[in-house]
C-alpha positions in Angstrom: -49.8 12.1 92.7 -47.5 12.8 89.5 -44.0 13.4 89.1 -42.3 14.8 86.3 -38.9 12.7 86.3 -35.9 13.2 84.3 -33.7 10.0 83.7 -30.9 9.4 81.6 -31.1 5.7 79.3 -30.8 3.2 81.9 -32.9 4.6 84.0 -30.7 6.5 86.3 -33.3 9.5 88.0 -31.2 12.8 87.4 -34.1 15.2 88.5 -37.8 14.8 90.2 -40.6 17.9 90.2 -43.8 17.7 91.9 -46.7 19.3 90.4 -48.7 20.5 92.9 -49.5 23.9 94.9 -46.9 26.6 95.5 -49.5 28.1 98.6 -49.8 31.7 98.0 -46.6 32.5 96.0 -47.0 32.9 92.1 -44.8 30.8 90.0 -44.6 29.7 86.7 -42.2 26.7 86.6 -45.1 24.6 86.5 -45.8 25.9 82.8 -41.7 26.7 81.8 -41.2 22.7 81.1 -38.3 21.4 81.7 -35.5 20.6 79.3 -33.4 17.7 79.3 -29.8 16.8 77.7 -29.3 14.2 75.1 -30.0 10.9 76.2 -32.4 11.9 78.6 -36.0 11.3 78.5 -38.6 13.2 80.6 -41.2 10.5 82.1 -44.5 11.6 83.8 -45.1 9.3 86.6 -48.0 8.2 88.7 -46.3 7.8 92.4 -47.5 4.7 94.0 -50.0 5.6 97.2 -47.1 4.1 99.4 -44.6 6.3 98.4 -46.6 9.7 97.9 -45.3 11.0 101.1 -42.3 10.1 100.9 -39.1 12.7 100.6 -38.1 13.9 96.9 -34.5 13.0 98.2 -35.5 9.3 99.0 -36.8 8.7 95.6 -34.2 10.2 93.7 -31.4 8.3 95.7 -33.3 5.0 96.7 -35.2 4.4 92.7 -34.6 4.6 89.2 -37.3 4.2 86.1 -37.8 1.4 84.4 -38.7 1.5 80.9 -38.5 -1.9 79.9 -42.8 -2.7 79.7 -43.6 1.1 78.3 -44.4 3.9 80.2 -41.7 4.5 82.7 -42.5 3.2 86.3 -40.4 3.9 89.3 -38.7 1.0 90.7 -36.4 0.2 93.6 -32.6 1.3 92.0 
């Protein structure tokens, strides 16, 4: 599963978005993008299997990215 993630420079997650399947409702947020402030950078992450089904809330509270090998991974804040 992917996540789009918003963080700010150290890594700080200040939004999460799942792609996925919005059932029978229309929607076009999936193709709007997202925008982010200065000094935010927008990472496309691949969730680890043990935390797919976890709650958006939980990840954005209880993890931050870390950018310090590359790609952005998330990580235990």
């Amino acid at each position: 599963m992917k996540l789009s993630i918003v963080s700010d420079k150290n890594g700080k997650i200040v939004s999460i978005s799942r792609f996925g399947d919005v059932g029978d409702k229309v929607s076009g947020i999936t193709k709007a993008g997202v925008a982010s402030e200065p000094g935010h950078v927008v990472h496309e992450i691949d969730v680890p299997k043990e935390l797919e089904k976890a709650d958006l809330l939980d990840l954005h509270t209880g993890f931050k990215i870390d950018v310090s090998h590359g790609l952005g991974k998330l990580v235990k804040a």
